[in-house]
N, CA, C and O atoms as CSV, one atom per row, in Angstrom:
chain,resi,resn,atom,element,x,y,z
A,1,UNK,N,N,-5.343,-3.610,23.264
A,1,UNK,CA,C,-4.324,-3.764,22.245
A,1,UNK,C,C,-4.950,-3.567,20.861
A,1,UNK,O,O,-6.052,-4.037,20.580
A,2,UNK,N,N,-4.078,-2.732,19.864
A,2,UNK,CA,C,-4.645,-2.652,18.586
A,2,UNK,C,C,-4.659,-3.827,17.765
A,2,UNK,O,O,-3.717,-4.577,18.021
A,3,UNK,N,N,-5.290,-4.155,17.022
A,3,UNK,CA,C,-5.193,-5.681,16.361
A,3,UNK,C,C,-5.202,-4.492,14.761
A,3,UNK,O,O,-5.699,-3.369,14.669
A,4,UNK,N,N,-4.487,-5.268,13.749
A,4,UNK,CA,C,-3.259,-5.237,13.114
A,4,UNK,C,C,-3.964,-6.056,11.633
A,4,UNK,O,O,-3.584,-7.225,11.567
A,5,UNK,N,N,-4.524,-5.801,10.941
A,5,UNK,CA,C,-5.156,-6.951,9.627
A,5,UNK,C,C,-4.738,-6.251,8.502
A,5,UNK,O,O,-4.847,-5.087,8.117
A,6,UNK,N,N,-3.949,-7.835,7.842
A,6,UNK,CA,C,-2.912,-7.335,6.603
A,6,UNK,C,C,-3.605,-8.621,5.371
A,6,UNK,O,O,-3.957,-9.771,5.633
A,7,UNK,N,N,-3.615,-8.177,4.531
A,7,UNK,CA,C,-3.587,-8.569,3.629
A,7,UNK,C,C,-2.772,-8.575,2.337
A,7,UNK,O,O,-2.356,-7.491,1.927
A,8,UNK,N,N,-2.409,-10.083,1.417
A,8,UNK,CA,C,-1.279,-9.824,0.723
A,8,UNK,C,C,-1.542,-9.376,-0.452
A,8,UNK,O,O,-2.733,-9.313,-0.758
A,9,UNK,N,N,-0.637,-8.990,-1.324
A,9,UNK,CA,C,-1.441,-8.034,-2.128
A,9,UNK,C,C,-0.297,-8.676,-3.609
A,9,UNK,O,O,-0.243,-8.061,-4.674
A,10,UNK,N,N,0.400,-9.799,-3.376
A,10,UNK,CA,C,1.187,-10.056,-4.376
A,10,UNK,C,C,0.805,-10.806,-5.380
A,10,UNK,O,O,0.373,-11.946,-5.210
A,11,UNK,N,N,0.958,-10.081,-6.874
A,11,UNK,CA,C,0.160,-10.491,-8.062
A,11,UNK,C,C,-1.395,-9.633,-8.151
A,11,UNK,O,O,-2.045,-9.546,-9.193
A,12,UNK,N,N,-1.700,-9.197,-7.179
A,12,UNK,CA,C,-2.566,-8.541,-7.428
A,12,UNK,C,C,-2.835,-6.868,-7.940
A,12,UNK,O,O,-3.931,-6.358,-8.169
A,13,UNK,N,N,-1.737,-6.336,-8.016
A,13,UNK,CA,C,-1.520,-5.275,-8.826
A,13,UNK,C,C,0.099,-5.150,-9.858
A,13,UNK,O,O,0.997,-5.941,-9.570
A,14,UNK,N,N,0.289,-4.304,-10.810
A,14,UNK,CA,C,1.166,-3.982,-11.325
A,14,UNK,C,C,2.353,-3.517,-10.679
A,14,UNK,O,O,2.187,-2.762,-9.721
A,15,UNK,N,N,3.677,-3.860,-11.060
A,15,UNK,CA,C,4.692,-3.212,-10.355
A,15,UNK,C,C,5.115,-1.934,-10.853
A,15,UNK,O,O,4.842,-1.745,-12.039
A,16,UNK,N,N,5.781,-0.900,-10.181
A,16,UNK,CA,C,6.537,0.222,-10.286
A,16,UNK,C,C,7.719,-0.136,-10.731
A,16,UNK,O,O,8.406,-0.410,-9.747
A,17,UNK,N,N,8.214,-0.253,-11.543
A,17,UNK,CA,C,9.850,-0.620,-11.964
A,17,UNK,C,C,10.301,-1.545,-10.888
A,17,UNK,O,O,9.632,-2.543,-10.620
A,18,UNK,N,N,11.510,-1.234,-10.200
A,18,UNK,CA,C,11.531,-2.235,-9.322
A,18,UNK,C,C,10.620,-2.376,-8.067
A,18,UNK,O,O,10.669,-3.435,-7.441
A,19,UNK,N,N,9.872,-1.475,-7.700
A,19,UNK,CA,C,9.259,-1.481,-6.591
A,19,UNK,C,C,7.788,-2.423,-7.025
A,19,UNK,O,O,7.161,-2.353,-8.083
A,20,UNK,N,N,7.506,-3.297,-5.826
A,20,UNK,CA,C,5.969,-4.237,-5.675
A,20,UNK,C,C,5.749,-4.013,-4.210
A,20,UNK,O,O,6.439,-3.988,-3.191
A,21,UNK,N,N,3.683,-3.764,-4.756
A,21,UNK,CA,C,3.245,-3.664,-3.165
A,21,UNK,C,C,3.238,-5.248,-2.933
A,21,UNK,O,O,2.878,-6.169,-3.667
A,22,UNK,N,N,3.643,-5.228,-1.949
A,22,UNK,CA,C,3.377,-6.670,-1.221
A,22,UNK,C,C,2.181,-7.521,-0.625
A,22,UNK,O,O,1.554,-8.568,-0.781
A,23,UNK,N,N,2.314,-5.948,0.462
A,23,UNK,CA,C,0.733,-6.071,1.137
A,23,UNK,C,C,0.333,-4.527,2.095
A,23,UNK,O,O,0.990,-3.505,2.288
A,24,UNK,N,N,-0.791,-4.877,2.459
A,24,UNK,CA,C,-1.237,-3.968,2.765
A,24,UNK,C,C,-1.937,-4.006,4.112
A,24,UNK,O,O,-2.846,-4.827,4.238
A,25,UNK,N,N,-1.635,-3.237,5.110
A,25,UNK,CA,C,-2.030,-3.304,6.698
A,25,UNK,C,C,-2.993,-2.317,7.624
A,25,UNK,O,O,-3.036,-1.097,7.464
A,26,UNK,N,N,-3.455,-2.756,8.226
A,26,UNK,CA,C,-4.278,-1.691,8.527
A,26,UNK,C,C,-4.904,-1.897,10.096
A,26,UNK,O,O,-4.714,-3.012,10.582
A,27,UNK,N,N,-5.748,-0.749,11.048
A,27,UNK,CA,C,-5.999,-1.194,12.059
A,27,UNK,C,C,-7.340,-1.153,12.087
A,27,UNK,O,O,-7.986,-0.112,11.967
A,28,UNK,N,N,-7.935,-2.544,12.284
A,28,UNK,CA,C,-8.978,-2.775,12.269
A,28,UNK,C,C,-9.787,-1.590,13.174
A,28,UNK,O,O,-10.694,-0.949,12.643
A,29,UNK,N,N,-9.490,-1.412,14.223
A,29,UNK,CA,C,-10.632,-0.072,14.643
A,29,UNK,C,C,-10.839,1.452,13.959
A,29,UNK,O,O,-11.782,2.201,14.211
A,30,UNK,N,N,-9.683,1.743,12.994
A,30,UNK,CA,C,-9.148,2.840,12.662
A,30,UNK,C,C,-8.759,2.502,11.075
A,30,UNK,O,O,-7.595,2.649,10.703
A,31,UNK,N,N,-9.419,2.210,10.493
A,31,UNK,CA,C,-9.454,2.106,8.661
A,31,UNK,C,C,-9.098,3.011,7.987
A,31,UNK,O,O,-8.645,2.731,6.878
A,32,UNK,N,N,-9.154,4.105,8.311
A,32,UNK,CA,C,-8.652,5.563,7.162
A,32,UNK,C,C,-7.389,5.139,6.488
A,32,UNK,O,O,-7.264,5.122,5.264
A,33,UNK,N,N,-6.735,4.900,7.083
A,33,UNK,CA,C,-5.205,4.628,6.648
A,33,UNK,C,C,-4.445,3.443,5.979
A,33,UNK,O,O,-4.201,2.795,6.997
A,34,UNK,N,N,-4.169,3.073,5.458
A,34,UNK,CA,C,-3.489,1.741,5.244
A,34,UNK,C,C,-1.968,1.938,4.878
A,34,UNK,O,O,-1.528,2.969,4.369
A,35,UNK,N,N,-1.264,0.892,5.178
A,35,UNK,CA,C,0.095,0.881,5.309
A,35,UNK,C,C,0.856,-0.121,4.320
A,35,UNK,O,O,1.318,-1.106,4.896
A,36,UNK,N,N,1.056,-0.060,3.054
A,36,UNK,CA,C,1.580,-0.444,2.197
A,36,UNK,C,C,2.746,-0.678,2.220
A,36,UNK,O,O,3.557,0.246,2.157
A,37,UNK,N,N,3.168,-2.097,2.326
A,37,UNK,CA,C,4.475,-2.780,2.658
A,37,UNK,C,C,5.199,-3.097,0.934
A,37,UNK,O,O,4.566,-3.779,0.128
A,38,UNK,N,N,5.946,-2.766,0.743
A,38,UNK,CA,C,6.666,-3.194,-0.394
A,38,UNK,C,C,8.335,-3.763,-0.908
A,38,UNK,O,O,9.271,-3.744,-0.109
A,39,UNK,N,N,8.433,-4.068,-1.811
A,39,UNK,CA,C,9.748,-4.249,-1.843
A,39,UNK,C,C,10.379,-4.079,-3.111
A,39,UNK,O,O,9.782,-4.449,-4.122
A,40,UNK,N,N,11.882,-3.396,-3.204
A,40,UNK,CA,C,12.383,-2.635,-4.420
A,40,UNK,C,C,13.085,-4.073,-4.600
A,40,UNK,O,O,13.130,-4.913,-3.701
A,41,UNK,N,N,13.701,-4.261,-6.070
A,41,UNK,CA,C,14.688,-5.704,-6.099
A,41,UNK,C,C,14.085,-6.778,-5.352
A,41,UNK,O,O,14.991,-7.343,-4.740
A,42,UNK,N,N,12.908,-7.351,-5.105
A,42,UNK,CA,C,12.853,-8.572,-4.086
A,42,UNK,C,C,12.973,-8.253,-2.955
A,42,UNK,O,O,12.604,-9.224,-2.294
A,43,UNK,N,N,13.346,-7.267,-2.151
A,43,UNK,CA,C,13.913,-6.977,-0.734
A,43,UNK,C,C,13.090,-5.752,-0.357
A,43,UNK,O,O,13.053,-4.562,-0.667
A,44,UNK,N,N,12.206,-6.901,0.755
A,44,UNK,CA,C,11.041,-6.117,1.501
A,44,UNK,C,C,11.846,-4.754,2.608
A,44,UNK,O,O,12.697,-4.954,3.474
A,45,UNK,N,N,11.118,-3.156,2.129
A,45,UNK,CA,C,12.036,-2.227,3.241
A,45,UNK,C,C,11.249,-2.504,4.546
A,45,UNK,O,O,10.108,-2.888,4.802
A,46,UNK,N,N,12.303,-2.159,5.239
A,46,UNK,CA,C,11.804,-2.002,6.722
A,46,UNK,C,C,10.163,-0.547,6.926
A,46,UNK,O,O,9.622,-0.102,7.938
A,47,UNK,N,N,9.992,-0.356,5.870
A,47,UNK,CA,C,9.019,0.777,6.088
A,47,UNK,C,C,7.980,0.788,4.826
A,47,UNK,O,O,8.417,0.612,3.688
A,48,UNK,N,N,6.571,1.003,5.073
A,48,UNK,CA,C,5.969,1.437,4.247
A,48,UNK,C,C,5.735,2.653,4.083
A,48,UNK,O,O,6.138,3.556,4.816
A,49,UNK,N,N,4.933,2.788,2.913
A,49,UNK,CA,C,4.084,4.221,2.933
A,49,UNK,C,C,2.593,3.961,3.281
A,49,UNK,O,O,2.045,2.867,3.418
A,50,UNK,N,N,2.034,5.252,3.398
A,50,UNK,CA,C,0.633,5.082,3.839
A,50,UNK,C,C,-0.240,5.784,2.455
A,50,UNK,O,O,0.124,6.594,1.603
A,51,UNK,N,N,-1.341,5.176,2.642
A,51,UNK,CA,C,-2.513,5.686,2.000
A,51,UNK,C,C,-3.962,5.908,2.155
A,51,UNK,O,O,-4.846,5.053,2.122
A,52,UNK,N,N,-4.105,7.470,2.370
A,52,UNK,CA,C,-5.184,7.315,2.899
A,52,UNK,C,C,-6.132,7.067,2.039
A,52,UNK,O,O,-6.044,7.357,0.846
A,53,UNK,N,N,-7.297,6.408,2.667
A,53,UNK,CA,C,-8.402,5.872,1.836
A,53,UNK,C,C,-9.460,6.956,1.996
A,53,UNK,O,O,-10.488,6.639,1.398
A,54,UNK,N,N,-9.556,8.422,2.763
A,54,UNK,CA,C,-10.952,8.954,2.524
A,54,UNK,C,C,-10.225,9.520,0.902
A,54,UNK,O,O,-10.744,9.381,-0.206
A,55,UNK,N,N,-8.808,10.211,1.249
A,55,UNK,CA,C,-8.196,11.100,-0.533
A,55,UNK,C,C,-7.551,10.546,-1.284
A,55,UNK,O,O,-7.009,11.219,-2.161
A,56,UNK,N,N,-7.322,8.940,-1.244
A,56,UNK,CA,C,-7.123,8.273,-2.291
A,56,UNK,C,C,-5.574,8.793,-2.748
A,56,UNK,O,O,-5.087,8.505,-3.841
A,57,UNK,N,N,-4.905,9.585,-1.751
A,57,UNK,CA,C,-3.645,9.607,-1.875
A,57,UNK,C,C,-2.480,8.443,-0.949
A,57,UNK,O,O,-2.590,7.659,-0.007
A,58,UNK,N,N,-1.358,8.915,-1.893
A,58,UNK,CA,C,-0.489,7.887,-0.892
A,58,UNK,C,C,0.731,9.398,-0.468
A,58,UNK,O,O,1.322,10.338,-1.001
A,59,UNK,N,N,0.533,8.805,0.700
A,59,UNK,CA,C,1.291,10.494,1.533
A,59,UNK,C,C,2.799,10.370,2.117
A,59,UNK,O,O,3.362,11.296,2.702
A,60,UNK,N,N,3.330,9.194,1.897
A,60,UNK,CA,C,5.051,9.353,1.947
A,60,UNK,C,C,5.527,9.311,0.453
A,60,UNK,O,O,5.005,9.321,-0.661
A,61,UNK,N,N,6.751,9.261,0.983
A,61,UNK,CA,C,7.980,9.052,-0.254
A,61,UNK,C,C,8.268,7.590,0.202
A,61,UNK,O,O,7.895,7.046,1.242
A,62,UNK,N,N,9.103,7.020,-0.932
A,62,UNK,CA,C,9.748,5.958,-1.061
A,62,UNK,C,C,11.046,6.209,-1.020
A,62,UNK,O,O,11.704,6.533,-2.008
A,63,UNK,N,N,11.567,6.052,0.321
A,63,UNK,CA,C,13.333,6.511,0.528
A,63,UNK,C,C,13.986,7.864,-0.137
A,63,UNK,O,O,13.928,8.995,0.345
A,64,UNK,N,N,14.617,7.475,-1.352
A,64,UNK,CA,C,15.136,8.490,-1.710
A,64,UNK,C,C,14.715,8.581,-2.886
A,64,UNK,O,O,15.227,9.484,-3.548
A,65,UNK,N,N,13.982,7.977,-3.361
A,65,UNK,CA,C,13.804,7.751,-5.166
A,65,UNK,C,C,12.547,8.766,-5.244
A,65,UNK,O,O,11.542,8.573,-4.559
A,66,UNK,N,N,12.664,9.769,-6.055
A,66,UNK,CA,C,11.350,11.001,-6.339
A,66,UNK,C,C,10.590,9.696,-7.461
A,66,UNK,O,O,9.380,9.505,-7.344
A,67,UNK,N,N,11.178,9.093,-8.220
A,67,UNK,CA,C,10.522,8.391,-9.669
A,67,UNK,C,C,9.624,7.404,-8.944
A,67,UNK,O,O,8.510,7.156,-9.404
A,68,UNK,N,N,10.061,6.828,-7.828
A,68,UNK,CA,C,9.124,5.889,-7.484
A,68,UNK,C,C,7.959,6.101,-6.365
A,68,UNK,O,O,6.934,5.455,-6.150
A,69,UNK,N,N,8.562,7.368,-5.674
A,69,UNK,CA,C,7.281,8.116,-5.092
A,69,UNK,C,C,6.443,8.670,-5.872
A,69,UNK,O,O,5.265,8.663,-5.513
A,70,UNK,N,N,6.807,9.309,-7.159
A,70,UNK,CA,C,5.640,9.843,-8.179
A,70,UNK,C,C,4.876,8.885,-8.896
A,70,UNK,O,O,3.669,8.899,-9.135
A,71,UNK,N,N,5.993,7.808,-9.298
A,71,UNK,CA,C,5.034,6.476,-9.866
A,71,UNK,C,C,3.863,6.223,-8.850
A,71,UNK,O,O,2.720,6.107,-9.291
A,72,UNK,N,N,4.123,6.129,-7.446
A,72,UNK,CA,C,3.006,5.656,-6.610
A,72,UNK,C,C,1.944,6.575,-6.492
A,72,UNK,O,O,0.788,6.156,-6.426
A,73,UNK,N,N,2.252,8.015,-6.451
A,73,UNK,CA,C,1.238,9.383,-6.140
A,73,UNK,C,C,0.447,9.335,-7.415
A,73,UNK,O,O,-0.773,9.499,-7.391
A,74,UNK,N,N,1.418,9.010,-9.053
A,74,UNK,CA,C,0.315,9.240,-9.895
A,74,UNK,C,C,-0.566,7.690,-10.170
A,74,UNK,O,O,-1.070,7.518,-11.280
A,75,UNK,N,N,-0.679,6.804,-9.288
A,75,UNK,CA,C,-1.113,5.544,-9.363
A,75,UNK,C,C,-2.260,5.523,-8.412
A,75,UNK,O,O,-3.133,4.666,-8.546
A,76,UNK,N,N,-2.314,6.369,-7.504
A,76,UNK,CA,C,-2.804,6.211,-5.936
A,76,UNK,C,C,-4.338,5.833,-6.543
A,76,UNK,O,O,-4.690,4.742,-6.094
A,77,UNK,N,N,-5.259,6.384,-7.365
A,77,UNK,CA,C,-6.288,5.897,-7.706
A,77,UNK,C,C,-6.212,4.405,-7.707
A,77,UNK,O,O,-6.837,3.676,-6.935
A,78,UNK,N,N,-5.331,3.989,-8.712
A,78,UNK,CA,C,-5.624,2.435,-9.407
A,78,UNK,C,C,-5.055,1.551,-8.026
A,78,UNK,O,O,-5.573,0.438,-7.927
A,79,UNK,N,N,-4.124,1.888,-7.029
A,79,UNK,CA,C,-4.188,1.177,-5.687
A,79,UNK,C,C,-4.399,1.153,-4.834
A,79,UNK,O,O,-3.957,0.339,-4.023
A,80,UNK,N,N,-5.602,2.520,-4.493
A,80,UNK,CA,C,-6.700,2.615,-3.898
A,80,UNK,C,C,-7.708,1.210,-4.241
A,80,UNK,O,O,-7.947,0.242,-3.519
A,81,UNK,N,N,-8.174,1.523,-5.622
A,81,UNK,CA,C,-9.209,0.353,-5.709
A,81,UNK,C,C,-8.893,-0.921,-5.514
A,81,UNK,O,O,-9.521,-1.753,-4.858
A,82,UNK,N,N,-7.666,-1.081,-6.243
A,82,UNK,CA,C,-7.172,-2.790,-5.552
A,82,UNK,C,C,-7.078,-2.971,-4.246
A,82,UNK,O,O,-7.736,-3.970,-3.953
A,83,UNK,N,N,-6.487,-2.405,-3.142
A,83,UNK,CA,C,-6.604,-1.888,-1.447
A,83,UNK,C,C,-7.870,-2.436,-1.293
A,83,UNK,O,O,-8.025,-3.603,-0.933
A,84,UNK,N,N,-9.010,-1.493,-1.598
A,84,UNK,CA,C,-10.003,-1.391,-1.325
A,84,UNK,C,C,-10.979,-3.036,-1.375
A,84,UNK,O,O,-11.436,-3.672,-0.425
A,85,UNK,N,N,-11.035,-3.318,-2.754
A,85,UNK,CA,C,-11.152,-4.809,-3.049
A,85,UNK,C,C,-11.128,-5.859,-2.521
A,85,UNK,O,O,-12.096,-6.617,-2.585
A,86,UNK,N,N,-9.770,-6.229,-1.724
A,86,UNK,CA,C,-8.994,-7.003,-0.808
A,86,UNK,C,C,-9.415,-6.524,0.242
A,86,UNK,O,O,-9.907,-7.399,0.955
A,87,UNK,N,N,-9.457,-5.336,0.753
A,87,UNK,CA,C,-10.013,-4.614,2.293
A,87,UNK,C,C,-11.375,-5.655,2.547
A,87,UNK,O,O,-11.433,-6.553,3.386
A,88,UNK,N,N,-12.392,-5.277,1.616
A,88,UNK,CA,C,-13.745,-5.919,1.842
A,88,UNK,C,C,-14.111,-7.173,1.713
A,88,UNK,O,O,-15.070,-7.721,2.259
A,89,UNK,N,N,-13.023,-7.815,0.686
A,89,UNK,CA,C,-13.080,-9.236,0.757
A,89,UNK,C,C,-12.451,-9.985,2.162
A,89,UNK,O,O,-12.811,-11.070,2.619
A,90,UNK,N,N,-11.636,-9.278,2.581
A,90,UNK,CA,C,-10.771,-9.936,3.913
A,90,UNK,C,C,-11.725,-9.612,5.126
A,90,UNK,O,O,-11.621,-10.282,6.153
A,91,UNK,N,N,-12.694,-8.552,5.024
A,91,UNK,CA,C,-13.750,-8.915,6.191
A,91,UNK,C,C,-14.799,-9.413,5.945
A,91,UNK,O,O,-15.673,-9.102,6.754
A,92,UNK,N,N,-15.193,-10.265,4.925
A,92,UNK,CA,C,-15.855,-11.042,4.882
A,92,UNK,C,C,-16.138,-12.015,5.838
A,92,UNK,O,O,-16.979,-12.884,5.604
């Protein structure tokens, strides 16, 4: 079974207008990827986006909104490093 390690990520970075990452998930055998849980208005979606950590991009859209998928694509650096931060502190 894959085991599943999330960490929360609230207050720890800036929000997108209405959108906040929440947290961030990932599979412990398989790290490239992380799965960024968020929520627009207070109300967590049923879906994240992903980001990969070797290109420091984030590679979905956010539903239907282009403004808040570009807010995240031109951010992907600055929540890469916060990701990253929390990644290494949580396997401590």
């Amino acid at each position: 079974m894959v085991e599943v390690v999330a960490t929360d990520l609230r207050g720890k970075m800036r929000n997108f207008g209405p959108l906040a990452i929440v947290r961030a998930e990932w599979w412990k055998e398989s790290p490239k990827f992380v799965l960024l849980r968020y929520e627009i208005f207070g109300k967590e979606s049923d879906v994240g986006v992903r980001l990969d950590l070797d290109k420091k991009a984030i590679l979905d859209d956010v539903g239907e909104s282009k403004d808040l998928s570009s807010a995240l694509r031109e951010n992907a650096s600055d929540i890469w490093s916060v990701v990253v931060r929390e990644k290494v502190s949580h396997s401590r």
